[in-house]
Gaussian input, Z-matrix of N, CA and C with variables (Angstrom, degrees):
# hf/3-21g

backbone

0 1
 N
 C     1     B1
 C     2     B2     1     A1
 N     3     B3     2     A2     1     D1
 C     4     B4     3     A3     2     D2
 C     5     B5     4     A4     3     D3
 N     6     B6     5     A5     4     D4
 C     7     B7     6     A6     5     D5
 C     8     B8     7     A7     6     D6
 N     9     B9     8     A8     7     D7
 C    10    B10     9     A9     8     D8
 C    11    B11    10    A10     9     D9
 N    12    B12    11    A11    10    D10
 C    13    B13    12    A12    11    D11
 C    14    B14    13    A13    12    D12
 N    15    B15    14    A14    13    D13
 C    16    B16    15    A15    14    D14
 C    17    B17    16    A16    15    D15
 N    18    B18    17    A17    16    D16
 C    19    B19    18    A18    17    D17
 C    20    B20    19    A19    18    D18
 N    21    B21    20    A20    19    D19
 C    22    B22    21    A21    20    D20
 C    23    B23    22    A22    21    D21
 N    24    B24    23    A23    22    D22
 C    25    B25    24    A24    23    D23
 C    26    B26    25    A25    24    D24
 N    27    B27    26    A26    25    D25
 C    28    B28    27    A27    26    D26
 C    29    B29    28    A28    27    D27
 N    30    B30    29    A29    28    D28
 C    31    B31    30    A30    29    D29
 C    32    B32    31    A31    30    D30
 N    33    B33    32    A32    31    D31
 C    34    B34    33    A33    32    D32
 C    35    B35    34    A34    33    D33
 N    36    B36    35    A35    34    D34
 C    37    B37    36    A36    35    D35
 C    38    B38    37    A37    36    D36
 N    39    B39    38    A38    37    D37
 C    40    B40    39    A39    38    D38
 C    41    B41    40    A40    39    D39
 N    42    B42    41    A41    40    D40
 C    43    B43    42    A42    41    D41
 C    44    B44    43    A43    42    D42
 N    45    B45    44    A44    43    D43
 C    46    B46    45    A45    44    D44
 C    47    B47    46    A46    45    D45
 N    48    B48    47    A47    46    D46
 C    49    B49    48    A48    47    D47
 C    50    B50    49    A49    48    D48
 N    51    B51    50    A50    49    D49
 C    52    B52    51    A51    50    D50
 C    53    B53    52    A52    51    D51
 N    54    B54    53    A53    52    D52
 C    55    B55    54    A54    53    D53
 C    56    B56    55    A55    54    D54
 N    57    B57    56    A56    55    D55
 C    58    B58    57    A57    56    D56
 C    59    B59    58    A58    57    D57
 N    60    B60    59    A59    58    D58
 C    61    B61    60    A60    59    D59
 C    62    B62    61    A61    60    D60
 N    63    B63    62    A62    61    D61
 C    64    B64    63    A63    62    D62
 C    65    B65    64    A64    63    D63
 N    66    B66    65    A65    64    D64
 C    67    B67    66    A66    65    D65
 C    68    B68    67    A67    66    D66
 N    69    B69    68    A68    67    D67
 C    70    B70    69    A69    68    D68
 C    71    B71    70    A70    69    D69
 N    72    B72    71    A71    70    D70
 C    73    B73    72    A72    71    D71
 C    74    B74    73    A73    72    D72
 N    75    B75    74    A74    73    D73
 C    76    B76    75    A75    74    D74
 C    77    B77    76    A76    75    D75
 N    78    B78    77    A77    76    D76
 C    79    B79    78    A78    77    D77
 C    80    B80    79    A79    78    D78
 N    81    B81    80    A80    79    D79
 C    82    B82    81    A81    80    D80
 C    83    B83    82    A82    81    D81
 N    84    B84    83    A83    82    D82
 C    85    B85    84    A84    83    D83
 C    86    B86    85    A85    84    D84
 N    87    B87    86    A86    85    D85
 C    88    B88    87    A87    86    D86
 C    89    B89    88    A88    87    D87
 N    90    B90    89    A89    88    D88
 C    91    B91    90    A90    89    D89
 C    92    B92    91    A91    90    D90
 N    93    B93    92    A92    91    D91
 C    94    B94    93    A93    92    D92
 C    95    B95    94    A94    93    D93
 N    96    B96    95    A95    94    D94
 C    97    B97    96    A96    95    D95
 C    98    B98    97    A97    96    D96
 N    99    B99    98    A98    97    D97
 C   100   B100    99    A99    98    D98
 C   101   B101   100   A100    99    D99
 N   102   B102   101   A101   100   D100
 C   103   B103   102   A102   101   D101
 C   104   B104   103   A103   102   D102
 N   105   B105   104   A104   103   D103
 C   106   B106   105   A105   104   D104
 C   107   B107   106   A106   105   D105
 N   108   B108   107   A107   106   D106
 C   109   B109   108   A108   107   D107
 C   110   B110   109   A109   108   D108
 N   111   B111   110   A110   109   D109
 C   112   B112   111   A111   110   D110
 C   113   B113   112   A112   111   D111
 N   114   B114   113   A113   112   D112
 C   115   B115   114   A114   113   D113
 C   116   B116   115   A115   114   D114
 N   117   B117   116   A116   115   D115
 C   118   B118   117   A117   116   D116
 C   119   B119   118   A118   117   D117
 N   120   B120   119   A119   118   D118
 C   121   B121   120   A120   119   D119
 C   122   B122   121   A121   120   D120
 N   123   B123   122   A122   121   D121
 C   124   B124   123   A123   122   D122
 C   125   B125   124   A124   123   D123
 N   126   B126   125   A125   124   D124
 C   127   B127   126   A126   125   D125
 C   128   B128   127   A127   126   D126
 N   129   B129   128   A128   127   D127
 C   130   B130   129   A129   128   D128
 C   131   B131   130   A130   129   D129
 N   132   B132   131   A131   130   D130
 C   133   B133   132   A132   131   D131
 C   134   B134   133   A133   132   D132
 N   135   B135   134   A134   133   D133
 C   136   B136   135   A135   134   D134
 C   137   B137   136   A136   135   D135
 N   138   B138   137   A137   136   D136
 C   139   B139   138   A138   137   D137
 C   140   B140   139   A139   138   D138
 N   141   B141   140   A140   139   D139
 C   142   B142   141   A141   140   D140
 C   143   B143   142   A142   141   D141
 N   144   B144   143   A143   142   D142
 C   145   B145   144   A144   143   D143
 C   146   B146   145   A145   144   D144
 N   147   B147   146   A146   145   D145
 C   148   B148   147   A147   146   D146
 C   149   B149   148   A148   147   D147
 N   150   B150   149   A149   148   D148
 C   151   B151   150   A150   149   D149
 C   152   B152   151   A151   150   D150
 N   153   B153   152   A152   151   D151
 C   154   B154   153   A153   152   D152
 C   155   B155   154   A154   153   D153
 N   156   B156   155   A155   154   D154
 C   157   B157   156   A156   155   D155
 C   158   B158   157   A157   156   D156
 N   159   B159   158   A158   157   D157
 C   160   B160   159   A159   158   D158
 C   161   B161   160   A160   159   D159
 N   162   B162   161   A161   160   D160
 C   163   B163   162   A162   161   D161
 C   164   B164   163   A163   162   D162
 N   165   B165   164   A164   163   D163
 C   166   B166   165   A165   164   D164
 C   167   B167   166   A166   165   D165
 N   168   B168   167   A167   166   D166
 C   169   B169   168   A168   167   D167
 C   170   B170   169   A169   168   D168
 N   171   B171   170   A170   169   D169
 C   172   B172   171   A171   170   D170
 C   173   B173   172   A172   171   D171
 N   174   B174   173   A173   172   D172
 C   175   B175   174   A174   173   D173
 C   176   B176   175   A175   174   D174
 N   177   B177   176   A176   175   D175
 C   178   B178   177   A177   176   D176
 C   179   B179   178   A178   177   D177
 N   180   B180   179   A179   178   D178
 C   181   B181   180   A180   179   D179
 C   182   B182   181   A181   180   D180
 N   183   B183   182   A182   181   D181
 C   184   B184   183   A183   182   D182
 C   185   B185   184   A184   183   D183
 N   186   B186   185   A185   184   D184
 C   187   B187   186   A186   185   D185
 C   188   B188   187   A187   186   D186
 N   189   B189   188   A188   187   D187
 C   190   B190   189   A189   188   D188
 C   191   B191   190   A190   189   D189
 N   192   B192   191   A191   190   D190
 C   193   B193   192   A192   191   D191
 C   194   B194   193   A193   192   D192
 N   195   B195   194   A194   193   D193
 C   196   B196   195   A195   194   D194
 C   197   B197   196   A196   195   D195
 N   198   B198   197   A197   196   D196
 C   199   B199   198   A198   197   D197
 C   200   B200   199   A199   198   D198
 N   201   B201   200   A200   199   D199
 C   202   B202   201   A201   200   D200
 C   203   B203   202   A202   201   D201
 N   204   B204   203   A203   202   D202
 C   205   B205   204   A204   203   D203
 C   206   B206   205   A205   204   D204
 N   207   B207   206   A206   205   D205
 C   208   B208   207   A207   206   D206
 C   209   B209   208   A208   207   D207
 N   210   B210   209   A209   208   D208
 C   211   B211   210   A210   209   D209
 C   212   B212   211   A211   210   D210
 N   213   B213   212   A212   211   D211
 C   214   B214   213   A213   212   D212
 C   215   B215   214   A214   213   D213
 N   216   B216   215   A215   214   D214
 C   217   B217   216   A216   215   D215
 C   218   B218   217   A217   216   D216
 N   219   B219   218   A218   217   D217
 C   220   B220   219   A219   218   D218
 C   221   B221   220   A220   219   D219

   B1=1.4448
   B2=1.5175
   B3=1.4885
   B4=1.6190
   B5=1.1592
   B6=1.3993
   B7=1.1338
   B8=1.1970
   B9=1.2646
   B10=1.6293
   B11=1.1553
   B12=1.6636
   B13=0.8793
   B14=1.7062
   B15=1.3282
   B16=1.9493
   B17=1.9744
   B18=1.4181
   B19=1.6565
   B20=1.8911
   B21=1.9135
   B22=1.7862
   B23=1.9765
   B24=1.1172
   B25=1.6675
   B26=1.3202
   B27=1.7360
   B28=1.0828
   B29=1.6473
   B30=1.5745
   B31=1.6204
   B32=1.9885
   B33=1.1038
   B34=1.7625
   B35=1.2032
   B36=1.4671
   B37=1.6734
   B38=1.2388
   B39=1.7192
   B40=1.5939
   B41=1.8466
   B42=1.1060
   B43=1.6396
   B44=1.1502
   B45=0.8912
   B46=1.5070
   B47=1.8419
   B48=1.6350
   B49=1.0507
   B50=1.9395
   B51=1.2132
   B52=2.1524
   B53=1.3047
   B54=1.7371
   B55=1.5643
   B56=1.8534
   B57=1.1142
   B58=1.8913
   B59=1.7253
   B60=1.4447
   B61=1.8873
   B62=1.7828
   B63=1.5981
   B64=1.3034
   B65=1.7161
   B66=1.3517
   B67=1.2459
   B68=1.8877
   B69=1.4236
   B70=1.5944
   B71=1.7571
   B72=1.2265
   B73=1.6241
   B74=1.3643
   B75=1.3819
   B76=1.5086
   B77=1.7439
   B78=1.5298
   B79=1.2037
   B80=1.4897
   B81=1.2186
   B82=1.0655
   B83=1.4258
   B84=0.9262
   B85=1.4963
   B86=1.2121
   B87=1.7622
   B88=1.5616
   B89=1.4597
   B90=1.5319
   B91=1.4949
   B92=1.7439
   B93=1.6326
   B94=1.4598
   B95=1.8254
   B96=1.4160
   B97=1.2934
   B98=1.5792
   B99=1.0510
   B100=1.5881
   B101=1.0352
   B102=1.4811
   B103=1.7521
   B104=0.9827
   B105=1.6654
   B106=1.7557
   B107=1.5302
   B108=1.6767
   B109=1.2360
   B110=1.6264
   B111=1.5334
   B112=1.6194
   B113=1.2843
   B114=1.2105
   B115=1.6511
   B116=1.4684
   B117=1.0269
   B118=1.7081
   B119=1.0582
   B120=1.1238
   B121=1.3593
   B122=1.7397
   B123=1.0078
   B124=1.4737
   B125=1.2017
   B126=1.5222
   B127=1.2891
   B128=2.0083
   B129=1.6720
   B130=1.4872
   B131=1.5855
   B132=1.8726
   B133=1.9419
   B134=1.5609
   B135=1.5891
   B136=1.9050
   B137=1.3844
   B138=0.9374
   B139=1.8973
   B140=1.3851
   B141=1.4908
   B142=0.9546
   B143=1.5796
   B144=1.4436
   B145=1.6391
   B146=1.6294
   B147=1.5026
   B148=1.6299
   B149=1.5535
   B150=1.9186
   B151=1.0403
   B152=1.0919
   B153=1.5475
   B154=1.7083
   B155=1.4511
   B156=1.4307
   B157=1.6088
   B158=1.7403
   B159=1.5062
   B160=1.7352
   B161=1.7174
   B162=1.6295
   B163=1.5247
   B164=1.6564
   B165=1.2343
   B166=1.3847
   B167=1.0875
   B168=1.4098
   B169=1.3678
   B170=1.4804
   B171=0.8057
   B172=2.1166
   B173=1.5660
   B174=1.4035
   B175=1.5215
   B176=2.1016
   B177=1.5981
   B178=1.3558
   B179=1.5858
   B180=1.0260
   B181=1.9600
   B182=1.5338
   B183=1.6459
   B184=1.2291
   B185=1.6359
   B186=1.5438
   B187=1.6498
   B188=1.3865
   B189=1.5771
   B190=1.4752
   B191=1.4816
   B192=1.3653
   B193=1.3322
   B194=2.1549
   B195=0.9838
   B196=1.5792
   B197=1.8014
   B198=1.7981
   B199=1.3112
   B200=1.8164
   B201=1.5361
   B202=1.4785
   B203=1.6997
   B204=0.8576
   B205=1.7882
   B206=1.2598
   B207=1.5797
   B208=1.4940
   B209=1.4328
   B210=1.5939
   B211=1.2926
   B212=1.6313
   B213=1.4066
   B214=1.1280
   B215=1.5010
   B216=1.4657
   B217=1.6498
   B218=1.8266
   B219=1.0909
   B220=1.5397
   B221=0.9925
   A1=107.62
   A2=112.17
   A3=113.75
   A4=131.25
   A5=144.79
   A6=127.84
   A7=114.16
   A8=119.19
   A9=138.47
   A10=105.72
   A11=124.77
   A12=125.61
   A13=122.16
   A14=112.17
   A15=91.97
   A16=81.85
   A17=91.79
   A18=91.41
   A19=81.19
   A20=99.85
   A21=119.02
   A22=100.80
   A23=81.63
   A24=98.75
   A25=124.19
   A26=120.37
   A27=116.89
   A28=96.84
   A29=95.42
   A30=88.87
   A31=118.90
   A32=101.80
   A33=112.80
   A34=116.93
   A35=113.46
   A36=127.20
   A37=80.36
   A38=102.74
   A39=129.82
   A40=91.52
   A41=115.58
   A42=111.17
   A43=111.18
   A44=143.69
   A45=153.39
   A46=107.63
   A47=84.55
   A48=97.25
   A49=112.65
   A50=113.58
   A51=115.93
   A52=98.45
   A53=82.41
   A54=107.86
   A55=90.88
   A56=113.11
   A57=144.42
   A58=86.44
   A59=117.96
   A60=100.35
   A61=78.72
   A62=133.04
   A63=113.84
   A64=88.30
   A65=126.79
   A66=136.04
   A67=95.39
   A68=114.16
   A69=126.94
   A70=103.12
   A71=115.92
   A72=109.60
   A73=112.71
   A74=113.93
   A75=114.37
   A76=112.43
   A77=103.34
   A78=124.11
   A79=105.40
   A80=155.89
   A81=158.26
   A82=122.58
   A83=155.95
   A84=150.19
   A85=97.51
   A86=104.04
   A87=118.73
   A88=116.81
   A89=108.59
   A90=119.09
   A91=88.63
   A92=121.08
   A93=108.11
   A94=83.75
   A95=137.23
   A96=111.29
   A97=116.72
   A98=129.94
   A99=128.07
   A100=117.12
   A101=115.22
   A102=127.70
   A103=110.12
   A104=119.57
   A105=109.95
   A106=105.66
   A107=125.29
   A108=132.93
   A109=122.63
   A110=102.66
   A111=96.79
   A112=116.70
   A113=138.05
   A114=126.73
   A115=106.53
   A116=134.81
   A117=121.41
   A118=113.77
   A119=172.07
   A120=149.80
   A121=91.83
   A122=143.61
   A123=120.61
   A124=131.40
   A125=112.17
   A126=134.65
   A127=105.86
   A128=102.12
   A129=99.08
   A130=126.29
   A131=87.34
   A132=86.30
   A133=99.94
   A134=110.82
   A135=104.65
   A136=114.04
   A137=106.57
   A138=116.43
   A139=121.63
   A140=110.73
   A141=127.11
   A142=129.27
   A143=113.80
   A144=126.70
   A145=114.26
   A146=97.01
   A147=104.23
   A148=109.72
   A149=118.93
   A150=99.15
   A151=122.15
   A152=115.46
   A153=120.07
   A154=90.79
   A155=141.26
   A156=148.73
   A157=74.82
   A158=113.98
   A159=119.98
   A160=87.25
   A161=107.20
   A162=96.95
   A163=117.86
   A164=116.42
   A165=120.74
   A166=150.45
   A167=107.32
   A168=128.82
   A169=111.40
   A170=127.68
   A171=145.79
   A172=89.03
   A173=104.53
   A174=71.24
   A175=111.52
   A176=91.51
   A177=94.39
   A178=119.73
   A179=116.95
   A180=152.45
   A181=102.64
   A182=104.79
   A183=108.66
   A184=105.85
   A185=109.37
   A186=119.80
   A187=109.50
   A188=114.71
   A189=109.12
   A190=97.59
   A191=134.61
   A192=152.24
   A193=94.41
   A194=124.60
   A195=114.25
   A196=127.09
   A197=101.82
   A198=117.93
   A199=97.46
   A200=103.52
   A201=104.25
   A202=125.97
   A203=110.65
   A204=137.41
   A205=85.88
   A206=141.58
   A207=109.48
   A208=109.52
   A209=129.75
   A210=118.77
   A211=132.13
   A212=114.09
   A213=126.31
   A214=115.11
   A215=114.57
   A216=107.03
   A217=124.41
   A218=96.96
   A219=104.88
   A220=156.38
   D1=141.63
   D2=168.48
   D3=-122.16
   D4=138.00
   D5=169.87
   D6=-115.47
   D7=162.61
   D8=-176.28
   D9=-111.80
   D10=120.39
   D11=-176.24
   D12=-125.59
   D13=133.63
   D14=-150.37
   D15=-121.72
   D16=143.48
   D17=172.03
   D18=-147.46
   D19=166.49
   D20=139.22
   D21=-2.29
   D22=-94.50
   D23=-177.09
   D24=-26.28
   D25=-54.23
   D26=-170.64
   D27=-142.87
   D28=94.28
   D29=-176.04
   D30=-82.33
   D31=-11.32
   D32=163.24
   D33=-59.22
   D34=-33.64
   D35=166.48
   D36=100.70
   D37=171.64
   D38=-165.24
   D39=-124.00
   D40=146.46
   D41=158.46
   D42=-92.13
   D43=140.43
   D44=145.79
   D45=-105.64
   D46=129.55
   D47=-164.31
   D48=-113.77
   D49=111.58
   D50=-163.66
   D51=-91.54
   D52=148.32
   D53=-161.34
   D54=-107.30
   D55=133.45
   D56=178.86
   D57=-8.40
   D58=-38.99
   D59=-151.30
   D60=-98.35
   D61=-20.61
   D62=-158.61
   D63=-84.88
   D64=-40.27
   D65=-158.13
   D66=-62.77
   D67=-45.48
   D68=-175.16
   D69=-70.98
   D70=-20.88
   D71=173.58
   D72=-101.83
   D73=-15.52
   D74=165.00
   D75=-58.37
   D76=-59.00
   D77=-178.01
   D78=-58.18
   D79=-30.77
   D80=131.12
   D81=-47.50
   D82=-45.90
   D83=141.64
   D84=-1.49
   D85=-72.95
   D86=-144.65
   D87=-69.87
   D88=-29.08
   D89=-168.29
   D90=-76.30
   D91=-44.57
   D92=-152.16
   D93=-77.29
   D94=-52.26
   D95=-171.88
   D96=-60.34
   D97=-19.64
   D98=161.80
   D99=-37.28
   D100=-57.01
   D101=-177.82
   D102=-70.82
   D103=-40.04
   D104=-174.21
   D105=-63.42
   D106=-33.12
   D107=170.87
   D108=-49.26
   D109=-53.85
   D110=163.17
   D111=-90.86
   D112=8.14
   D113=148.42
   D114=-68.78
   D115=-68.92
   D116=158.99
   D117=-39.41
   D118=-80.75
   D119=-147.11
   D120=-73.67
   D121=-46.63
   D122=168.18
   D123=-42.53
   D124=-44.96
   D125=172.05
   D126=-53.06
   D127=-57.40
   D128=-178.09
   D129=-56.58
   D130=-24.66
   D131=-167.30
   D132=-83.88
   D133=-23.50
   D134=175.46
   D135=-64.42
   D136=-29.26
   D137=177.65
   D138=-72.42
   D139=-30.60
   D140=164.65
   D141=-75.63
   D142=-48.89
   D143=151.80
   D144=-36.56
   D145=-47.07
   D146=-175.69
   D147=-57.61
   D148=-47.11
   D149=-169.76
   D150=-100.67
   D151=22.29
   D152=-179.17
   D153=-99.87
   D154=-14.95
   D155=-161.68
   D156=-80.05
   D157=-60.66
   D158=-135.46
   D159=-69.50
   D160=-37.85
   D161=-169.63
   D162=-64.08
   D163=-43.20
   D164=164.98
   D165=-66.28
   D166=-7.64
   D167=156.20
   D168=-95.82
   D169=2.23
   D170=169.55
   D171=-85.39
   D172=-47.15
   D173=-156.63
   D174=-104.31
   D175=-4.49
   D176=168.99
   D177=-92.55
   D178=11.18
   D179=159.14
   D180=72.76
   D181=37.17
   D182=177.67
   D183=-82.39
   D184=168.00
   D185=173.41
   D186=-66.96
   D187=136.87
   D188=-179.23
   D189=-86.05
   D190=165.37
   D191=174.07
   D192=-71.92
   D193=163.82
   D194=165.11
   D195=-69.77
   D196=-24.98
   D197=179.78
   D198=-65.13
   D199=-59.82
   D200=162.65
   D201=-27.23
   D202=-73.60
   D203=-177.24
   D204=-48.27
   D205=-63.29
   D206=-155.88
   D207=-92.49
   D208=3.28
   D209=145.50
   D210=-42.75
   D211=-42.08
   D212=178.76
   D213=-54.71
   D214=106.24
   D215=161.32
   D216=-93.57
   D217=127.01
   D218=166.54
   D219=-76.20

């Protein structure tokens, strides 16, 4: 793998060129921040489910669940 790297200094960019273990920790970085990315957006849409559940049961004067209830700010 290569990268091009452009600064002040060298505006043509520099190559840098990764060695098998830098190329295998690149590739690892990326996969684990991928996942942390869709564990948050999972995380946002349950939070979100939660408080469209809490709003509609508010207003159909049903019992909120407790996960419900502590969405609610006062």
């Amino acid at each position: 793998m290569q990268q091009r790297i452009f600064s002040p200094e060298n505006p043509e960019g520099v190559v840098q060129v990764y060695t098998a273990e830098q190329e295998a920790a690149v590739k690892t970085a990326s996969e684990q921040g991928r996942a942390k990315v869709e564990e948050e957006k999972a995380k946002a849409l349950e939070a979100e489910n939660l408080k469209a559940s809490a709003r509609a049961k508010l207003i159909a004067g049903e019992a909120l669940t407790e996960e419900e209830a502590n969405t609610i700010v006062l």
